[in-house]
C-alpha positions in Angstrom: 0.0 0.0 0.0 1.5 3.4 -0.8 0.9 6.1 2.2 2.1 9.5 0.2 0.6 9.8 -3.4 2.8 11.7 -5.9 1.0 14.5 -7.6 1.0 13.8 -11.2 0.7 17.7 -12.5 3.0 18.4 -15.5 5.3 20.7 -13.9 8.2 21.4 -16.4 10.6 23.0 -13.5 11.5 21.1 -10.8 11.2 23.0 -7.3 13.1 22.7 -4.4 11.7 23.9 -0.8 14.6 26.8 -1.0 14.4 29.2 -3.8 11.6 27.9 -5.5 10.3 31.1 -6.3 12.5 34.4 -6.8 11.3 38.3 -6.9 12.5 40.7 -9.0 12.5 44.6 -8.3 11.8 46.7 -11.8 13.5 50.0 -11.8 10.2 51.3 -11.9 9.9 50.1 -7.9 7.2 47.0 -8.8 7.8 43.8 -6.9 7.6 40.7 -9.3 7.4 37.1 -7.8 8.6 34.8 -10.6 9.9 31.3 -10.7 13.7 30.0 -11.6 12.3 29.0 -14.8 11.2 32.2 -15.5 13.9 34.0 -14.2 16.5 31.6 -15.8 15.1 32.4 -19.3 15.0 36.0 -18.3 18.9 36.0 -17.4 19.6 34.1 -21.1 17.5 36.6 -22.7 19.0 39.4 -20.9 17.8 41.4 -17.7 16.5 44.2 -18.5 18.7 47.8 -16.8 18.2 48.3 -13.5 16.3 45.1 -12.4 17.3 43.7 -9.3 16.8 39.7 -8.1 16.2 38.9 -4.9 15.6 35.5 -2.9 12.4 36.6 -1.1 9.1 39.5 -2.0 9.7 40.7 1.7 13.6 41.4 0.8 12.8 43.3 -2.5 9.8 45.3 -0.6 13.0 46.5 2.0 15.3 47.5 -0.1 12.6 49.6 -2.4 11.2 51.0 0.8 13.8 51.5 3.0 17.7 51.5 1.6 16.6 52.4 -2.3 16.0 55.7 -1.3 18.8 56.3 0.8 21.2 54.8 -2.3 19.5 56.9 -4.3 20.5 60.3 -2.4 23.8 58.9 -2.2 24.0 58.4 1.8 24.5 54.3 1.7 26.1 51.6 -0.1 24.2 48.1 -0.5 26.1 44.8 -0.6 23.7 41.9 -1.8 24.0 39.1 0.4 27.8 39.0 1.6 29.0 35.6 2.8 30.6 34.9 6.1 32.0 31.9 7.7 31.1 31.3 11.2 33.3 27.7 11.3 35.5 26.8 8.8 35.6 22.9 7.5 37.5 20.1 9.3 37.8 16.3 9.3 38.1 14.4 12.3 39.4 11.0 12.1 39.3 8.0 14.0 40.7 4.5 13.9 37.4 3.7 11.6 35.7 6.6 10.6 36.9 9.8 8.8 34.2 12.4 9.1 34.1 16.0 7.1 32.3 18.8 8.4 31.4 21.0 6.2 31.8 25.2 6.8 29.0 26.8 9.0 28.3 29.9 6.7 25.9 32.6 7.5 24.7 35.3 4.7 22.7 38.6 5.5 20.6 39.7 3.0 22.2 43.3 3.0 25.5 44.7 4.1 24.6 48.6 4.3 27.7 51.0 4.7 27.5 54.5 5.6 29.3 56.4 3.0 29.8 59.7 5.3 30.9 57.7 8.2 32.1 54.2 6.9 30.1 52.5 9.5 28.6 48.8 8.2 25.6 47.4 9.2 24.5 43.9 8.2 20.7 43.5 7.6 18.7 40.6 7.6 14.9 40.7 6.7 12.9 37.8 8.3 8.8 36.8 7.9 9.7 34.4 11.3 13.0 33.2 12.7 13.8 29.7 12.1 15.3 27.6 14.8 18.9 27.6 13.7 18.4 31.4 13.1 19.7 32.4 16.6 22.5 30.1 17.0 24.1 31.2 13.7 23.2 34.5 15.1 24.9 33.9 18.5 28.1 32.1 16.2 28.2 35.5 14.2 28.5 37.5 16.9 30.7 35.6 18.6 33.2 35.6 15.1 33.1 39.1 14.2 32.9 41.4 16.9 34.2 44.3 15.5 31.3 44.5 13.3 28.2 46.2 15.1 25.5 43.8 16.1 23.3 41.6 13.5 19.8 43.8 12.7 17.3 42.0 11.6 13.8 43.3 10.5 10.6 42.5 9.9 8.0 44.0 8.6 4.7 44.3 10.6 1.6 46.6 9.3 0.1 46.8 13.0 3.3 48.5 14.7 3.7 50.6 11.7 5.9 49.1 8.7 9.6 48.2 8.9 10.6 47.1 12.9 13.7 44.9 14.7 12.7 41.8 15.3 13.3 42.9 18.6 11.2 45.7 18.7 8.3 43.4 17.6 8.5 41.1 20.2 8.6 44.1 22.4 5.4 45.1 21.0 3.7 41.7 20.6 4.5 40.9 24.7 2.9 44.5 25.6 -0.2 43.8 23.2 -0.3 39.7 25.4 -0.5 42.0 28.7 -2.5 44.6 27.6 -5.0 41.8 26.7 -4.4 40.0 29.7 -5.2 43.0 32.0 -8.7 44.3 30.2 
């Protein structure tokens, strides 16, 4: 007996749980959700000027509402996801086993510098935090000191737009108390 039925739809792309879908930011500031397919044959066809890919919609909305305008003026630089290792590769090898680790690597989506002061911040936008989330975010720290803390974002139309993650829980414990005591 077969417990899990494949689905027999004709889909010519194959999709993966990560990066199954892509946005794309026009230059004229729209938000375009399109599939690696379609992006793919986009890319061999030749992206139009000034289109910008990103991995999620909620990145894409970010940059157009808050760091496009501020590139714009000329006040910020915007790195695209920059890569950082958090722990590099090793084996370890016994008398019967020889195990490789792979490197723990962490990516922002955004590394923002200040062009009048230099200073970087490294940006990541987030719907929810996964569970590894805050131990890569705990490794990063850890790592790289000298840069200023991780900030990461979400965006939340009830507190107003664009908020830390922090600030949002904040917010969503006073809203749980404020509910509690009525």
């Amino acid at each position: 007996m077969m417990r899990f039925k494949k689905n027999k739809q004709d889909n010519s792309e194959e999709r993966s749980k990560y990066n199954a879908k892509k946005t794309i930011l026009s230059p004229d500031g729209k938000v375009i959700k399109v599939s690696t397919a379609e992006l793919k044959k986009m890319k061999d066809q030749g992206l139009p000027e000034g289109v910008i890919v990103f991995d999620s919609e909620l990145e894409a909305k970010f940059y157009r509402d808050e760091l496009k305008p501020r590139v714009d003026r000329g006040l910020i630089q915007v790195e695209m996801q920059p890569k950082f290792t958090l722990l590099d590769k090793f084996d370890v090898k016994s008398d019967n086993q020889h195990i490789k680790h792979q490197a723990i690597t962490y990516t922002p989506d955004f590394k923002v510098t200040r062009l009048a002061t230099g200073k970087v911040t490294l940006v990541d936008v987030k719907g929810a935090e996964d569970q590894k989330f805050p131990i890569k975010r705990k490794l990063f720290d850890s790592k790289f000191p000298e840069l200023a803390p991780l900030v990461v974002m979400k965006y939340c139309k009830k507190f107003g737009g664009w908020i830390t993650i922090e600030e949002y829980t904040k917010q969503k414990r006073e809203e749980k108390k404020l509910k509690k005591d009525a």
